[in-house]
N, C-alpha and C positions, 0 to 999 in steps of 0.2 A: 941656336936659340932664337936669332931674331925672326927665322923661317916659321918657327913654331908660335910665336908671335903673333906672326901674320897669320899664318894658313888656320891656323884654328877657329879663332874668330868667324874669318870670312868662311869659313865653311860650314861650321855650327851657324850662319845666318842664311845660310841658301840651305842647309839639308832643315834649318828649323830647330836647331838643338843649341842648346847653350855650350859654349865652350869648356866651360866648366865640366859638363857629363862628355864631352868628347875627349877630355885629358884623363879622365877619370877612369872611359876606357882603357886605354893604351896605360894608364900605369896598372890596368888588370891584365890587359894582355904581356909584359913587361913580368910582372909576378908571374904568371902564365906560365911563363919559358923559362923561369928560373925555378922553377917547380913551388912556389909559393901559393899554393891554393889557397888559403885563410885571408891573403893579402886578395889574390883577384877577386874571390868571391864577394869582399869587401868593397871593392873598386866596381866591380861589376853591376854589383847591386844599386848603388848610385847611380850609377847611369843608366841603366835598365828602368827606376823610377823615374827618371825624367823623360823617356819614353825613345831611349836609344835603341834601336833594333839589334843590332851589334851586341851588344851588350845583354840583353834579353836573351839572343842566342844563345848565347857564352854561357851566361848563367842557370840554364836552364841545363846548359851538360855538364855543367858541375853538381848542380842535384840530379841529372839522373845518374853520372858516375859515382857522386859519393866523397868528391875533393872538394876541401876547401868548406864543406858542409854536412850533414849527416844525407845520407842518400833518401832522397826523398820523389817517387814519380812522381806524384801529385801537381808537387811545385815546379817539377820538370815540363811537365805537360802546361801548365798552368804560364807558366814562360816562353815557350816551344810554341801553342797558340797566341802570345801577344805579338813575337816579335812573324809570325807566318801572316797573321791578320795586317802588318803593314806591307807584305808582300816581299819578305827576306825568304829568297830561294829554299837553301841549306833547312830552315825553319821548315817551310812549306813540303820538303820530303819527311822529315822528321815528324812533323807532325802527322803524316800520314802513315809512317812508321808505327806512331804510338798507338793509333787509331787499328790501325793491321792487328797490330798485338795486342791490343787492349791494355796497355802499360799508360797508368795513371789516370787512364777513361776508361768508360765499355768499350769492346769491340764491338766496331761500326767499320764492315769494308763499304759501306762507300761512300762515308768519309775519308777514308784511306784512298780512296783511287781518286774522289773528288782533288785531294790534297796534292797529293801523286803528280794528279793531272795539272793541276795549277802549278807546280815545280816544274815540271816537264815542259810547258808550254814556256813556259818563263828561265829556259836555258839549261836547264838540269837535267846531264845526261843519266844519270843512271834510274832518276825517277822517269825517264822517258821509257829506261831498257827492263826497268822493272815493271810497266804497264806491257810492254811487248811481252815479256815472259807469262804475266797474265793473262792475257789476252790469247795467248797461242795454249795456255796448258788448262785456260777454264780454271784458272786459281782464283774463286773468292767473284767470278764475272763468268759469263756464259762465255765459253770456246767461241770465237769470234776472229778468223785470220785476217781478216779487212783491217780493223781499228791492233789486231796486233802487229802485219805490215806496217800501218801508219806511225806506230809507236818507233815501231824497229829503224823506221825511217827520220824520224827526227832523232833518235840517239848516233845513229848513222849523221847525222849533220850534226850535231854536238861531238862527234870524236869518240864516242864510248867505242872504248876495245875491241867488246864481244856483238856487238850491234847487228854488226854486217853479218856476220856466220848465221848468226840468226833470223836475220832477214832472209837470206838466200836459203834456210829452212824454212822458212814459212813460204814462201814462194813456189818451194817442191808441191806445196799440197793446195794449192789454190789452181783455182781455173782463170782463163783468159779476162773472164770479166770483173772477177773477186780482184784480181791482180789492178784492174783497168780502176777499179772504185777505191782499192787502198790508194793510188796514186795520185787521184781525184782529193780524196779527202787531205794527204798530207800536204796537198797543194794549197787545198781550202788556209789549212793550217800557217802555210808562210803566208798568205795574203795577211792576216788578221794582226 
């Protein structure tokens, strides 16, 4: 207890957030796991208004799921872009998710890859391996092997699974120089 004491405070005073909305979460993530939807959505949404990212997330998959709340995209999307706009990863794929699908916006790909791309560069493997998959099969983006190697290659440096097979497909159909400028570019990429 006294740990929580402490570290709340000081942490809610360096990320910016009241401690109040940081207890706030964790008694929704708490409801969370004990399958208490009606509770987190509750807890969530308070800290979500006082502009916790975390929390923003959270609640944002509980309206697009439909727990703890009536299922609603709108507000899912509507949350999903707050907490993406402060630069929460998870968020920033999702939001490019919705954006793909057109679930609680128009479809707009490229917002979708814009979004994608902002997740990807900011650590998130699978929105890296997801721009590679696009990029190599011309999904939603002009067939592009260059910026799909570069993809394949930073989810390949995140750990994603299927990365690498992929990579080393895409590399069957490229020529010595296409090869030479994906390598170039994903290099650009770690300098930044």
């Amino acid at each position: 207890m006294i740990k929580k004491t402490l570290i709340y405070p000081a942490l809610g005073l360096l990320l910016g957030f009241s401690p109040i909305s940081l207890a706030d979460y964790e008694d929704g993530v708490n409801a969370a796991f004990k399958g208490n939807f009606d509770m987190a959505f509750h807890e969530f949404s308070l800290a979500a208004e006082e502009g916790l990212d975390l929390a923003q997330y959270n609640l944002a998959i509980l309206y697009f799921m439909g727990q703890g709340v009536e299922k609603d995209v709108e507000m899912a999307f509507k949350w999903t872009e707050t907490a993406a706009l402060q630069g929460h990863q998870a968020a920033q794929y999702n939001l490019g998710s919705l954006y793909y699908g057109g679930d609680g916006t128009d479809k707009d790909l490229d917002k979708a890859i814009n979004w994608y791309s902002e997740a990807a560069r900011g650590g998130h493997p699978e929105a890296a391996f997801l721009l590679a998959k696009m990029y190599q099969e011309g999904e939603g983006v002009s067939s592009d092997p260059i910026q799909a190697h570069a993809w394949a290659s930073l989810a390949v440096s995140r750990d994603h699974q299927k990365a690498g097979g992929v990579r080393a497909d895409i590399e069957k159909a490229m020529n010595s120089n296409q090869l030479s400028q994906a390598k170039r570019l994903f290099a650009r990429w770690q300098i930044k």
